[in-house]
PDB file with SEQRES, HELIX, SHEET and CRYST1 records, atoms N, CA, C and O in Angstrom:
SEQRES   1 A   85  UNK UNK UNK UNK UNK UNK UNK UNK UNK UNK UNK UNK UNK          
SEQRES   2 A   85  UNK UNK UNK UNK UNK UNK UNK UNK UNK UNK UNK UNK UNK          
SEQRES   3 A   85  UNK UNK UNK UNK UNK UNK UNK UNK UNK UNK UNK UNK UNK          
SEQRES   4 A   85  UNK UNK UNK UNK UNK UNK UNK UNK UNK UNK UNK UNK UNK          
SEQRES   5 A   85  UNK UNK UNK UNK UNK UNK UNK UNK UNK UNK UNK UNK UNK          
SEQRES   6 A   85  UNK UNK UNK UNK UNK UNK UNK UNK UNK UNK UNK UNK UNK          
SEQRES   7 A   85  UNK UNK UNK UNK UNK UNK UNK                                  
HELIX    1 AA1 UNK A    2  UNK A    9  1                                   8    
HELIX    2 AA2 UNK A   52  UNK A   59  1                                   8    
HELIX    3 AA3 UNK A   80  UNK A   83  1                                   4    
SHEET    1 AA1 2 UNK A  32  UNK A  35  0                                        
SHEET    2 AA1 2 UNK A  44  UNK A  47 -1                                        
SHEET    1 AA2 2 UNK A  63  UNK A  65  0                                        
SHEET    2 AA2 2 UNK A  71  UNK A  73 -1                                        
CRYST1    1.000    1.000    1.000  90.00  90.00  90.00 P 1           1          
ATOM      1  N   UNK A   1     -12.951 -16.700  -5.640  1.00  0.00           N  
ATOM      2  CA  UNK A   1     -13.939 -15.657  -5.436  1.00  0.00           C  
ATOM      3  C   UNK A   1     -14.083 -15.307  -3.962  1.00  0.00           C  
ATOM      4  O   UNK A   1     -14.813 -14.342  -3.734  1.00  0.00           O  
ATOM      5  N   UNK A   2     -13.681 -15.742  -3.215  1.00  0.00           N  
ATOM      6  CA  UNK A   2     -13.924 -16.010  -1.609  1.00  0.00           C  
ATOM      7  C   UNK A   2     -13.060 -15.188  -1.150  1.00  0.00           C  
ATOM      8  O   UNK A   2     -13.557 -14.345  -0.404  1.00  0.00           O  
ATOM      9  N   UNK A   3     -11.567 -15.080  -1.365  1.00  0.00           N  
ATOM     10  CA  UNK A   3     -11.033 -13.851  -1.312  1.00  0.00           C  
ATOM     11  C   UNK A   3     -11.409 -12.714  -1.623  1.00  0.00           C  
ATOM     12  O   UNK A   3     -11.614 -11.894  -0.728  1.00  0.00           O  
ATOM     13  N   UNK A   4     -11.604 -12.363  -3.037  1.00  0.00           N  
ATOM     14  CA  UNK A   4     -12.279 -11.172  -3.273  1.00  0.00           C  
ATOM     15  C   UNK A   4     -13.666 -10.626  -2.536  1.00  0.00           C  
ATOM     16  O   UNK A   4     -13.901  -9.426  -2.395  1.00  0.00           O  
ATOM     17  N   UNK A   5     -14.139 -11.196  -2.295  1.00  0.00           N  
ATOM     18  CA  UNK A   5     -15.221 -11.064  -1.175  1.00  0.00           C  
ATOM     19  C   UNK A   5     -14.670 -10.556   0.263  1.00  0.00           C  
ATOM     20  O   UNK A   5     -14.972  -9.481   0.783  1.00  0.00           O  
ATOM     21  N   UNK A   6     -14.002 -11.311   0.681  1.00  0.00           N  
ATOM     22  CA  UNK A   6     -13.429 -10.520   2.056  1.00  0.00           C  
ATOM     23  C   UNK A   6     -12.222  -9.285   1.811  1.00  0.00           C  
ATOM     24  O   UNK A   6     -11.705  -8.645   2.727  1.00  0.00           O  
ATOM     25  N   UNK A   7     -12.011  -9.174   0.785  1.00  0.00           N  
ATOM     26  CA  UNK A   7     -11.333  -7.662   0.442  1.00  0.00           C  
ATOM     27  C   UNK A   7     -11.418  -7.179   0.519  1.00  0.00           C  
ATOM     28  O   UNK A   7     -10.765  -6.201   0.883  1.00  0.00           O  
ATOM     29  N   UNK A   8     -13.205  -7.572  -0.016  1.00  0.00           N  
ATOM     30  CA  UNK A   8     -14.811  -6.148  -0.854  1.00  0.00           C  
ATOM     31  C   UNK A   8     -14.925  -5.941   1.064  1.00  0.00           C  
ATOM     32  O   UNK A   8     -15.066  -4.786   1.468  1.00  0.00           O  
ATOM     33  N   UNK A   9     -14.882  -6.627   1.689  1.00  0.00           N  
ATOM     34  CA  UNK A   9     -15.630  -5.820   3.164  1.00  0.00           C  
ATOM     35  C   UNK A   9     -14.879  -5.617   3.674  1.00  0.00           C  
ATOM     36  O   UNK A   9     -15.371  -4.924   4.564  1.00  0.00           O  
ATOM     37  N   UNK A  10     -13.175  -5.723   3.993  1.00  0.00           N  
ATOM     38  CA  UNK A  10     -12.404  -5.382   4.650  1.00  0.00           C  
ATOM     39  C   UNK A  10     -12.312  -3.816   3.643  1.00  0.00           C  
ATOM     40  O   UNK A  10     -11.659  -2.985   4.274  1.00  0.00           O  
ATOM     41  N   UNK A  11     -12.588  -3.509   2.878  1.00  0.00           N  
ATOM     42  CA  UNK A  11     -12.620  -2.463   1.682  1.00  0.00           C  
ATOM     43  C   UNK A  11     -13.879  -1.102   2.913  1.00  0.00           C  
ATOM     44  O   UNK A  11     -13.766   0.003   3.444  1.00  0.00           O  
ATOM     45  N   UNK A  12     -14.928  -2.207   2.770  1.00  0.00           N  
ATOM     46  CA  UNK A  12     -16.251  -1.151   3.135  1.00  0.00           C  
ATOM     47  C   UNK A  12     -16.160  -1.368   4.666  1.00  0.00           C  
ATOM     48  O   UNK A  12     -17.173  -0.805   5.079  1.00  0.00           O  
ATOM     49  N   UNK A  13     -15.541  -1.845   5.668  1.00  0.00           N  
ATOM     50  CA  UNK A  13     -15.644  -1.518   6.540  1.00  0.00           C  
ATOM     51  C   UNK A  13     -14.424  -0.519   6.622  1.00  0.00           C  
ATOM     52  O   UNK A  13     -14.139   0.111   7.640  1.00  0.00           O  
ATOM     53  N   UNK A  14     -14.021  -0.480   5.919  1.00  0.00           N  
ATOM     54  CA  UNK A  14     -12.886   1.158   5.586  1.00  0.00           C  
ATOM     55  C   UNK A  14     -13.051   2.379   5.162  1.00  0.00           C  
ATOM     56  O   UNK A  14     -12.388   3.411   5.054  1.00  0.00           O  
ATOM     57  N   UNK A  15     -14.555   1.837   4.857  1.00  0.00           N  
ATOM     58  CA  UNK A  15     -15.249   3.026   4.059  1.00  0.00           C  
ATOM     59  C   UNK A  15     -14.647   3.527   2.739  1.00  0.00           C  
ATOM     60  O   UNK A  15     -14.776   4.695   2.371  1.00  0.00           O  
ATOM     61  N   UNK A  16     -14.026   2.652   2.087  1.00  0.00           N  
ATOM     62  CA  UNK A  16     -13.634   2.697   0.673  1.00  0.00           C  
ATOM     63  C   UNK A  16     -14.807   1.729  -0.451  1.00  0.00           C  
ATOM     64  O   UNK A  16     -15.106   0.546  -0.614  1.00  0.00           O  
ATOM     65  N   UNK A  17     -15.166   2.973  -0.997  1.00  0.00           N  
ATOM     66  CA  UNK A  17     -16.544   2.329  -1.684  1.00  0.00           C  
ATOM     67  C   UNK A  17     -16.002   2.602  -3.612  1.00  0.00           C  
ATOM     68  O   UNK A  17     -16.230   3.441  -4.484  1.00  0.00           O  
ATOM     69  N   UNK A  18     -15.255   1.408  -3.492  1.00  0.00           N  
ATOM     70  CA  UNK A  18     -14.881   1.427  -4.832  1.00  0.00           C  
ATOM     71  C   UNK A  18     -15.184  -0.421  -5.098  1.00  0.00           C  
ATOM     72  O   UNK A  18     -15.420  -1.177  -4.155  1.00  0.00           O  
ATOM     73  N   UNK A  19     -15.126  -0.781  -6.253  1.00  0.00           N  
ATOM     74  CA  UNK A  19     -15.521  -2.342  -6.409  1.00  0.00           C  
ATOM     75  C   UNK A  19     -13.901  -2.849  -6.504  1.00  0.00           C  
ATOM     76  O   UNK A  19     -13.047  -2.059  -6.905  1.00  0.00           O  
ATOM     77  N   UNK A  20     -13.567  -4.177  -6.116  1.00  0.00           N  
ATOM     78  CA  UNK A  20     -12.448  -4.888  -5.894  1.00  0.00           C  
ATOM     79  C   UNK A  20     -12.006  -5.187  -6.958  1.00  0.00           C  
ATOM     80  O   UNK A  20     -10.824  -5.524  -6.898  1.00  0.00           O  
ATOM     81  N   UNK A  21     -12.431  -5.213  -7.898  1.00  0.00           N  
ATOM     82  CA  UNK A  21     -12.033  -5.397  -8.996  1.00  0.00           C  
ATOM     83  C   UNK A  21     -11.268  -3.795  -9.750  1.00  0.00           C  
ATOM     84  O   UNK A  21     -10.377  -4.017 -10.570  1.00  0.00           O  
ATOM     85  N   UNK A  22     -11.489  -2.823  -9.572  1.00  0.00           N  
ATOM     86  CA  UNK A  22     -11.070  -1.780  -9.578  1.00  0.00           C  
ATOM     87  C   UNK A  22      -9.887  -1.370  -8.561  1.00  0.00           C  
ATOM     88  O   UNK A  22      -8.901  -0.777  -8.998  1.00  0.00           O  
ATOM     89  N   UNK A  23     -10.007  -1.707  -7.165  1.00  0.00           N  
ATOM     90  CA  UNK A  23      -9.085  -1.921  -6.558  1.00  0.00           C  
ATOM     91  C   UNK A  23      -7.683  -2.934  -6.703  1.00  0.00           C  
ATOM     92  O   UNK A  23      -6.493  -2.909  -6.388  1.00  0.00           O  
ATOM     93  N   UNK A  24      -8.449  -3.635  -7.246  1.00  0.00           N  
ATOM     94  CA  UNK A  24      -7.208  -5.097  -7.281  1.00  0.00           C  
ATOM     95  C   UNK A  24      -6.463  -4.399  -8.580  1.00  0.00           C  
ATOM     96  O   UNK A  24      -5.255  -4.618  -8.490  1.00  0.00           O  
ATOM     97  N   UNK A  25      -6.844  -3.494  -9.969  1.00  0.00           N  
ATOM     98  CA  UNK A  25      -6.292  -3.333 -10.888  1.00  0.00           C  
ATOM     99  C   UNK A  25      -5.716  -2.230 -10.609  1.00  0.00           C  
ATOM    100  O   UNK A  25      -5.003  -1.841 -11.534  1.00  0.00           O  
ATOM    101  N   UNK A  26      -5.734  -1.467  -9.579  1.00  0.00           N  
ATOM    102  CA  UNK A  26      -5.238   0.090  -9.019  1.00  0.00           C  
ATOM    103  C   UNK A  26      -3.802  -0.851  -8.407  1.00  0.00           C  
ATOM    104  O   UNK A  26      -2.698  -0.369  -8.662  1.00  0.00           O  
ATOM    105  N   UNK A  27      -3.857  -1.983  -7.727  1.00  0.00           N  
ATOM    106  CA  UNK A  27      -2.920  -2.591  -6.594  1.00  0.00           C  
ATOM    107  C   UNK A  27      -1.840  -3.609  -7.939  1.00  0.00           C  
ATOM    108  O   UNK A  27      -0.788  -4.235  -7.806  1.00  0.00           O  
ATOM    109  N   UNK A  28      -2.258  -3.492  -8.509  1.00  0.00           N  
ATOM    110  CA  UNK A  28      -1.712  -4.215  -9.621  1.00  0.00           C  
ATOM    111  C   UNK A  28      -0.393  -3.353 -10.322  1.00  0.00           C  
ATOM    112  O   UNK A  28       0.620  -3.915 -10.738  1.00  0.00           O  
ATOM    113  N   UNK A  29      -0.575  -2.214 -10.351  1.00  0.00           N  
ATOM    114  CA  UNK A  29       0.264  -1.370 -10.477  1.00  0.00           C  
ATOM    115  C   UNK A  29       1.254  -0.935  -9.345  1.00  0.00           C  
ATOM    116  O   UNK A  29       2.297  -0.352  -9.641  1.00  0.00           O  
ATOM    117  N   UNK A  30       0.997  -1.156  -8.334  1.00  0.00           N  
ATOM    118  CA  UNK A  30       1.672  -0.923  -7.324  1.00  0.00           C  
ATOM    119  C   UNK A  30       3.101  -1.838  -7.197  1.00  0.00           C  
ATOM    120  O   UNK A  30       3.249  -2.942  -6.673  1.00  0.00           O  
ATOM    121  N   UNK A  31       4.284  -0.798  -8.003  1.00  0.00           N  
ATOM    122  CA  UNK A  31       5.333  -1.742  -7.996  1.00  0.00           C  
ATOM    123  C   UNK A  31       6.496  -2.001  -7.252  1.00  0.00           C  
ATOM    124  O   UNK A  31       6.355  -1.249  -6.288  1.00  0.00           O  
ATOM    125  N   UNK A  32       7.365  -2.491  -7.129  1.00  0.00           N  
ATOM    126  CA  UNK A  32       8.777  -2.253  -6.529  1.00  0.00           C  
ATOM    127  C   UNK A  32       9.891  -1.896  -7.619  1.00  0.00           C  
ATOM    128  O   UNK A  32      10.007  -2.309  -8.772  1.00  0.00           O  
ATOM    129  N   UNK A  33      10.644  -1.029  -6.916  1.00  0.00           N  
ATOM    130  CA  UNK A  33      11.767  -0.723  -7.725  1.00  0.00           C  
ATOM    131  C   UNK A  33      13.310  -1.288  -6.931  1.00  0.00           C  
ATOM    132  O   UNK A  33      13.389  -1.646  -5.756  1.00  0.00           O  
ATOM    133  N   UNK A  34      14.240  -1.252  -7.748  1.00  0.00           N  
ATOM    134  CA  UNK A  34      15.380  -1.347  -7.285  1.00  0.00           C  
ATOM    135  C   UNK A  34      16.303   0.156  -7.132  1.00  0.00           C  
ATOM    136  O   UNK A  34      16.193   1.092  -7.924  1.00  0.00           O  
ATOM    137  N   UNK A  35      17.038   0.142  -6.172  1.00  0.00           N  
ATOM    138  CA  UNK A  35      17.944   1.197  -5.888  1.00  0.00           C  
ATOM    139  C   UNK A  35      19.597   0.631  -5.507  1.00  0.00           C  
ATOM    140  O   UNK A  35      20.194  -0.292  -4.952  1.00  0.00           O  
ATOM    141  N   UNK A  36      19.761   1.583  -6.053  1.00  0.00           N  
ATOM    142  CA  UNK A  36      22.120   1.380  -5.999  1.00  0.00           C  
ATOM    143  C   UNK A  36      22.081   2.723  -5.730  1.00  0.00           C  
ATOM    144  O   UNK A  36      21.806   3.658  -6.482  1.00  0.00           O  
ATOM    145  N   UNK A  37      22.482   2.713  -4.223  1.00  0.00           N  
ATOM    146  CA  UNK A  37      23.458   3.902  -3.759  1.00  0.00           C  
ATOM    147  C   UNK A  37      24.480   3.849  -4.202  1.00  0.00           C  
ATOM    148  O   UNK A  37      24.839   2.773  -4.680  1.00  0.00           O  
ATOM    149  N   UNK A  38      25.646   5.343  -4.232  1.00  0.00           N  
ATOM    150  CA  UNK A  38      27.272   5.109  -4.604  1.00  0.00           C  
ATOM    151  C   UNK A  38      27.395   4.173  -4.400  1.00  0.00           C  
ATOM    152  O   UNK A  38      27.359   3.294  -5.262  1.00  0.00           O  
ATOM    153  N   UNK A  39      27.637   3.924  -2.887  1.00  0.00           N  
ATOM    154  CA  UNK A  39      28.987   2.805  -2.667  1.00  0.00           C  
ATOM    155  C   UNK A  39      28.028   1.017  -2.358  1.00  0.00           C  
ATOM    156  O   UNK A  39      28.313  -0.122  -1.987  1.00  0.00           O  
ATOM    157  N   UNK A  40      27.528   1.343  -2.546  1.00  0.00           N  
ATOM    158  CA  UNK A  40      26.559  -0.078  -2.566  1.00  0.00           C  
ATOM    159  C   UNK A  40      26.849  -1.399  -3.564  1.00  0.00           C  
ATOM    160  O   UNK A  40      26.509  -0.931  -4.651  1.00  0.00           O  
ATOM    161  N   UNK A  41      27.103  -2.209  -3.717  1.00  0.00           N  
ATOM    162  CA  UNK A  41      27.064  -3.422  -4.203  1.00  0.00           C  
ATOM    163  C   UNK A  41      25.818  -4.249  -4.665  1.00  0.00           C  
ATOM    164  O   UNK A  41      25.843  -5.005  -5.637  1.00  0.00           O  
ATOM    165  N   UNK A  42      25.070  -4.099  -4.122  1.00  0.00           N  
ATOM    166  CA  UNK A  42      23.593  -4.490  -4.197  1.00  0.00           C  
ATOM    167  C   UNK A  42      22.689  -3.933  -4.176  1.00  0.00           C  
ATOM    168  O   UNK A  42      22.417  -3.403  -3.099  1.00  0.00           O  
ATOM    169  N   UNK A  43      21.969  -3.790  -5.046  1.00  0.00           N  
ATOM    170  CA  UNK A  43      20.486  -2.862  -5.104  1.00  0.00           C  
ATOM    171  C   UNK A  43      19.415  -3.701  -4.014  1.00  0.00           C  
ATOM    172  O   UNK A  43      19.118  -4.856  -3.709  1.00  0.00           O  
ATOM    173  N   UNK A  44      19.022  -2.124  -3.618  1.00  0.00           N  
ATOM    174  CA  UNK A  44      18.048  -1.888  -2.591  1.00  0.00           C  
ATOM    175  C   UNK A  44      16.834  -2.412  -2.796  1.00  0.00           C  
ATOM    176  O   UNK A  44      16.791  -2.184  -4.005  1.00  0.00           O  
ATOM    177  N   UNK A  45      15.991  -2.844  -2.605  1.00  0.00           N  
ATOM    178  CA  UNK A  45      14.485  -3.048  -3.384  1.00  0.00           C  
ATOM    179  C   UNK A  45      13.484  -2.341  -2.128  1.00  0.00           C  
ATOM    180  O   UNK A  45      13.297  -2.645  -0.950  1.00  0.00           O  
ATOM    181  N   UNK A  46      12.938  -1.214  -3.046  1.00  0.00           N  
ATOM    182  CA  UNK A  46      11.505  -0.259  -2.630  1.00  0.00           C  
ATOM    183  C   UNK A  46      10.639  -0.245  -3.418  1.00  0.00           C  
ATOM    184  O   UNK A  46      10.822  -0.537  -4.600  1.00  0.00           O  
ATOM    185  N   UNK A  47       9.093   0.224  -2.744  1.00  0.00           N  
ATOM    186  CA  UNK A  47       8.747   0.153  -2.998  1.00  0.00           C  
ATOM    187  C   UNK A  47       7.844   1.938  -3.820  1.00  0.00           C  
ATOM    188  O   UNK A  47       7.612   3.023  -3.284  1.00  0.00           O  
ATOM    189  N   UNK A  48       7.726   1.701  -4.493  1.00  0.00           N  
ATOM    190  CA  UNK A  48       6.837   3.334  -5.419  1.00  0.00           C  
ATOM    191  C   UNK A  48       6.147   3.903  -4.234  1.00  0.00           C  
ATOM    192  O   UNK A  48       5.692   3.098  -3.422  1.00  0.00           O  
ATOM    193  N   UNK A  49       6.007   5.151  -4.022  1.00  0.00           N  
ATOM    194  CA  UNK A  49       4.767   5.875  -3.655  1.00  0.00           C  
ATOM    195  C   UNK A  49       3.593   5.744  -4.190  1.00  0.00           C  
ATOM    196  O   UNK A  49       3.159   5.887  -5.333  1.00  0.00           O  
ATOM    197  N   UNK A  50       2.959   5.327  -2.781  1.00  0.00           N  
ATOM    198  CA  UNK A  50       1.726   5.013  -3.085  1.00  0.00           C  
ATOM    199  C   UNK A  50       0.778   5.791  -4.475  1.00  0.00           C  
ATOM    200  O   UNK A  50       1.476   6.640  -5.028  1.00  0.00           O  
ATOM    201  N   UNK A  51      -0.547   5.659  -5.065  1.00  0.00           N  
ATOM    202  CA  UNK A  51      -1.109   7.032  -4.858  1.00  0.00           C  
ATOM    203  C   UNK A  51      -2.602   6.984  -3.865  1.00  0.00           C  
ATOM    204  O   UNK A  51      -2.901   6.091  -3.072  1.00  0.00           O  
ATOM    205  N   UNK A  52      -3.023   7.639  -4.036  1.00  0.00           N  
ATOM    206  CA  UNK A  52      -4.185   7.767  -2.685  1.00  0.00           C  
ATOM    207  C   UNK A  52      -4.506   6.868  -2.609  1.00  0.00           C  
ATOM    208  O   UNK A  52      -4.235   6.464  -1.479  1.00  0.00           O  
ATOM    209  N   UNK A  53      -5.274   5.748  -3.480  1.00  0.00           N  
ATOM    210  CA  UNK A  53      -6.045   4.875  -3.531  1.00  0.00           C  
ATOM    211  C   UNK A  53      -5.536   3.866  -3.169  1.00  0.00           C  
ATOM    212  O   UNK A  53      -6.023   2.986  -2.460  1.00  0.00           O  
ATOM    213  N   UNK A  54      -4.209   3.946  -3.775  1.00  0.00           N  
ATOM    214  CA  UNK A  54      -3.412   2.271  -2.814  1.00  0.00           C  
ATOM    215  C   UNK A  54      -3.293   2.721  -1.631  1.00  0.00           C  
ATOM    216  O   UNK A  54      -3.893   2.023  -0.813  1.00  0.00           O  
ATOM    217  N   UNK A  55      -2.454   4.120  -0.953  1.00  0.00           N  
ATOM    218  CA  UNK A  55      -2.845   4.302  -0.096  1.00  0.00           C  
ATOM    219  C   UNK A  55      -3.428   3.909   1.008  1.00  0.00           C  
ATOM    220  O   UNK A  55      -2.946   3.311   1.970  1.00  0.00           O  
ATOM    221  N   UNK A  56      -4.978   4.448   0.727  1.00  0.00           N  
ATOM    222  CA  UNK A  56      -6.213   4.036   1.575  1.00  0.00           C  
ATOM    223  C   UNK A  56      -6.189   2.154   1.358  1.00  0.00           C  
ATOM    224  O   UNK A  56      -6.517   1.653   2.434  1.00  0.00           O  
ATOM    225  N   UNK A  57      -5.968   1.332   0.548  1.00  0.00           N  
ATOM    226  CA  UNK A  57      -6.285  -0.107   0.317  1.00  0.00           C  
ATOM    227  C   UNK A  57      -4.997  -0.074   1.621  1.00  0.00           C  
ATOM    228  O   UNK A  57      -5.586   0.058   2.694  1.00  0.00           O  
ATOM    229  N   UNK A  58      -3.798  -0.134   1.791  1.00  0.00           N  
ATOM    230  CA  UNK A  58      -2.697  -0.154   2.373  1.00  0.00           C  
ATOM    231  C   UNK A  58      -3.279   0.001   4.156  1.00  0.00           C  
ATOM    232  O   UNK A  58      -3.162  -0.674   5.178  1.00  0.00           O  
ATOM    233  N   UNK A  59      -3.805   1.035   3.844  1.00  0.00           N  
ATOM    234  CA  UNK A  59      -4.267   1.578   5.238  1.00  0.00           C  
ATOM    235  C   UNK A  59      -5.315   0.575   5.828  1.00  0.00           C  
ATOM    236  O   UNK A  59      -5.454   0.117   6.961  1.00  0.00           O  
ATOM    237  N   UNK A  60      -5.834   0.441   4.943  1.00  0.00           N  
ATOM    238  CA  UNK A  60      -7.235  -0.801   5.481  1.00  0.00           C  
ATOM    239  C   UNK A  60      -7.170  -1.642   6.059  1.00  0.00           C  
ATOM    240  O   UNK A  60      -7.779  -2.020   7.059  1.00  0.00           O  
ATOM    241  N   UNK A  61      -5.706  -2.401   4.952  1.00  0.00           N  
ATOM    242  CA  UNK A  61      -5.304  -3.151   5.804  1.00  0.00           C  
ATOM    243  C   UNK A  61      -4.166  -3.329   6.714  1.00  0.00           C  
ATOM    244  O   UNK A  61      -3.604  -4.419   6.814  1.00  0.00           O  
ATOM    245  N   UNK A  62      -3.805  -2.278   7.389  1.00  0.00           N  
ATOM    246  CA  UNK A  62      -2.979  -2.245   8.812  1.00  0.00           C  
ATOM    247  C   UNK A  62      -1.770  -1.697   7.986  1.00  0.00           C  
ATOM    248  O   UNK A  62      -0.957  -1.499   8.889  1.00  0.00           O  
ATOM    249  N   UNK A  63      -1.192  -1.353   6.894  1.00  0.00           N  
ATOM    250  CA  UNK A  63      -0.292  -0.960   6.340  1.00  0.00           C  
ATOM    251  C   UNK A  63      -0.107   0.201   5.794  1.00  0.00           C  
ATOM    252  O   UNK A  63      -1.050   0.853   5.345  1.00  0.00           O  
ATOM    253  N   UNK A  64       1.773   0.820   5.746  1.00  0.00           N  
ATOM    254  CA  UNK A  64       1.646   2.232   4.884  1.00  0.00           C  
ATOM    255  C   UNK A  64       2.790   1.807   4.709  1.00  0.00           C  
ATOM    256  O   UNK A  64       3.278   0.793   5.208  1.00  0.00           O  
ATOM    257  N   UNK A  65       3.551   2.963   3.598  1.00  0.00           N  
ATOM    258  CA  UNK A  65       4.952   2.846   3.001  1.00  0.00           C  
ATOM    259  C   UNK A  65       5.142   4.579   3.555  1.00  0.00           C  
ATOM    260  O   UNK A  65       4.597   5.677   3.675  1.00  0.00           O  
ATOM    261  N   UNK A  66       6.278   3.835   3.740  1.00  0.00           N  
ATOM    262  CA  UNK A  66       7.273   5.471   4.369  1.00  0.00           C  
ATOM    263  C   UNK A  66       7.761   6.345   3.453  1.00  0.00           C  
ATOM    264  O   UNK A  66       7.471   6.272   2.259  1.00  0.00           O  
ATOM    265  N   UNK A  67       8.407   7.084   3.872  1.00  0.00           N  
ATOM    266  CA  UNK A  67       8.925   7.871   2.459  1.00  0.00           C  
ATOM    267  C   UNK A  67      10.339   7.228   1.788  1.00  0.00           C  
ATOM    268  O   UNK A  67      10.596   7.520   0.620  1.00  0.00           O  
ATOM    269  N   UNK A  68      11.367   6.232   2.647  1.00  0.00           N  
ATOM    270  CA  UNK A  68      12.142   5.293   2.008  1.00  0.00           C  
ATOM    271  C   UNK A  68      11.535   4.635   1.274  1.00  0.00           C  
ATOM    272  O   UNK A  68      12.187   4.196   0.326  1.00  0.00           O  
ATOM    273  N   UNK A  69      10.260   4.308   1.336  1.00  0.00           N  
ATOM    274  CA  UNK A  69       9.523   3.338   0.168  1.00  0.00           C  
ATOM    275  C   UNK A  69       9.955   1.842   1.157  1.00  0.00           C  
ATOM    276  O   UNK A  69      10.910   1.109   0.903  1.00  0.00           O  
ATOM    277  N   UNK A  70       9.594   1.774   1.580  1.00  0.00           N  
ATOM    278  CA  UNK A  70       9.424   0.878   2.793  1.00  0.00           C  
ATOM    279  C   UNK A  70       8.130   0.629   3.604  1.00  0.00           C  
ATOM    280  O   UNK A  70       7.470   1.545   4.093  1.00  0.00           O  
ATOM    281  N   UNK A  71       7.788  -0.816   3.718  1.00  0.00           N  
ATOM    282  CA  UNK A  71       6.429  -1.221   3.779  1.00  0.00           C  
ATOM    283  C   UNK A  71       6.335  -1.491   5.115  1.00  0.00           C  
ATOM    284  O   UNK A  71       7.203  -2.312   5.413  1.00  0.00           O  
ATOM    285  N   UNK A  72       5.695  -1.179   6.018  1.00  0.00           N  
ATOM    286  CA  UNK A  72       5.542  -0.826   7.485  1.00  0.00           C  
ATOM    287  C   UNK A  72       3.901  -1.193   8.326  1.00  0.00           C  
ATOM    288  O   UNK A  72       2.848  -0.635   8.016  1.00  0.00           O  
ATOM    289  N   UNK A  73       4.008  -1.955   9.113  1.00  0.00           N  
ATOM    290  CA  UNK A  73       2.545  -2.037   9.756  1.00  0.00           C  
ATOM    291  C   UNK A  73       2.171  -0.904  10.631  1.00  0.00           C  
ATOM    292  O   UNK A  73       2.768  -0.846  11.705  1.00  0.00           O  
ATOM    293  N   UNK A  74       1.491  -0.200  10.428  1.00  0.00           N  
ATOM    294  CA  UNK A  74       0.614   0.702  11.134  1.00  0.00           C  
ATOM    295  C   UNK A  74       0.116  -0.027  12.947  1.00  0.00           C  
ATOM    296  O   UNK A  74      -0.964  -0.543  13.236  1.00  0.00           O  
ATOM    297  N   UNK A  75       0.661   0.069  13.363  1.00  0.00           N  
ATOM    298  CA  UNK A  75       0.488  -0.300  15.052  1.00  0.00           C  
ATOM    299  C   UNK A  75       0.068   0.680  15.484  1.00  0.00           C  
ATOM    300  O   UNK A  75      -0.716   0.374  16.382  1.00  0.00           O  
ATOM    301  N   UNK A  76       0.133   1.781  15.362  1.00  0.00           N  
ATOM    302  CA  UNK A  76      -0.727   3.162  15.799  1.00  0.00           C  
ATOM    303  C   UNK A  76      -1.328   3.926  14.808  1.00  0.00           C  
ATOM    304  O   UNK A  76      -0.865   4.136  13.687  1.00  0.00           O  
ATOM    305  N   UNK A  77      -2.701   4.459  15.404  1.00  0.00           N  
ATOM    306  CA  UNK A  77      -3.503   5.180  14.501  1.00  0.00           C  
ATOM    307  C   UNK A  77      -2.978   6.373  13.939  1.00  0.00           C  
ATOM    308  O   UNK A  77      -3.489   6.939  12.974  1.00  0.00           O  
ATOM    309  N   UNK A  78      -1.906   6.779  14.567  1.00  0.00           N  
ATOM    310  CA  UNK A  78      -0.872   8.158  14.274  1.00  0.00           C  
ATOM    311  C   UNK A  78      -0.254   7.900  12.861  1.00  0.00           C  
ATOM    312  O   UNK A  78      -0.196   8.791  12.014  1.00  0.00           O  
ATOM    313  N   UNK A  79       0.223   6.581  12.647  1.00  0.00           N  
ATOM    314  CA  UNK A  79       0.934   6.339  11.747  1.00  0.00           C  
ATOM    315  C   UNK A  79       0.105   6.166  10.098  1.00  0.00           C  
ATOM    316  O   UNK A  79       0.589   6.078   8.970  1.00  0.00           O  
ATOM    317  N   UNK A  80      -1.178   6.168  10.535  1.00  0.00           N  
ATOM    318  CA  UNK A  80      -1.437   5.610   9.288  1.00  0.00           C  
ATOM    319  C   UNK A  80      -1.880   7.269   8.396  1.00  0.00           C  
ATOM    320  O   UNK A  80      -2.054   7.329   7.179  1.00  0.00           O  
ATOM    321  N   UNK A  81      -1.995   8.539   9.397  1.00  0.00           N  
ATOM    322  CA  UNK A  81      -1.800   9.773   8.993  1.00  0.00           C  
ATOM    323  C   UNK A  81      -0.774   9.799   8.112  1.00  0.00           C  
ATOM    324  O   UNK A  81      -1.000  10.545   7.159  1.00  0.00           O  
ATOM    325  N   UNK A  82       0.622   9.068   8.083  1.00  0.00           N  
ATOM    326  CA  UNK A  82       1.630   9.343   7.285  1.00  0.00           C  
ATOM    327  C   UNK A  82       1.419   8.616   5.883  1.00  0.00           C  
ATOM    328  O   UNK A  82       2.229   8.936   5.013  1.00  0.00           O  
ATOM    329  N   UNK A  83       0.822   8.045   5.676  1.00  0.00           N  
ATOM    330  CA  UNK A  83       0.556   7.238   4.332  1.00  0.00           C  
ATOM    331  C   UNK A  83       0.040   8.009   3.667  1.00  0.00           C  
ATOM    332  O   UNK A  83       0.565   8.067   2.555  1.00  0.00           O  
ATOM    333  N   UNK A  84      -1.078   8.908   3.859  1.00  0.00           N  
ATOM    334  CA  UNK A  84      -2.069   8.984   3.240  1.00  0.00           C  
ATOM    335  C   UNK A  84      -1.639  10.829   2.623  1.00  0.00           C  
ATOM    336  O   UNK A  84      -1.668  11.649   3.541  1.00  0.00           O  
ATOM    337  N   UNK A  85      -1.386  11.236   1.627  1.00  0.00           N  
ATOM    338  CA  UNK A  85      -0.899  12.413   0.806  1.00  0.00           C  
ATOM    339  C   UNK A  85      -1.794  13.497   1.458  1.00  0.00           C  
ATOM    340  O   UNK A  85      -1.725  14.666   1.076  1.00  0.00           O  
TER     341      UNK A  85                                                      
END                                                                             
């Protein structure tokens, strides 16, 4: 429970006012896929486009996915403009 608690305020000091439990089942869906280019041998593993809501959870916490579907820390406030649809 102690986790979910520091989620819930890393959540509202984000100003995302949804309950964690709603969040955690939005993030639950949030999957990875595999990819095979032509000439590739080995599939790629990405990750889905966000949708808003993981998004913003992503963003909260210092993170966004690119448009490769690639999971990326937000080090600048510029960047986290690109996550968000």
């Amino acid at each position: 429970m102690t986790y979910l608690r520091r989620i819930e305020l890393k959540l509202k000091a984000a100003g995302i006012q949804r309950s964690v439990e709603d969040v955690m089942d939005d993030m639950r869906h949030f999957h990875s896929v595999l990819m095979l280019s032509n000439n590739a041998r080995k599939p790629k593993r990405c990750l889905e486009i966000p949708t808003k809501t993981q998004a913003e959870v992503l963003s909260a916490f210092g993170h966004y996915v690119d448009d490769g579907g690639v999971l990326h820390t937000a080090d600048r406030p510029s960047m986290l403009a690109l996550s968000l649809p």
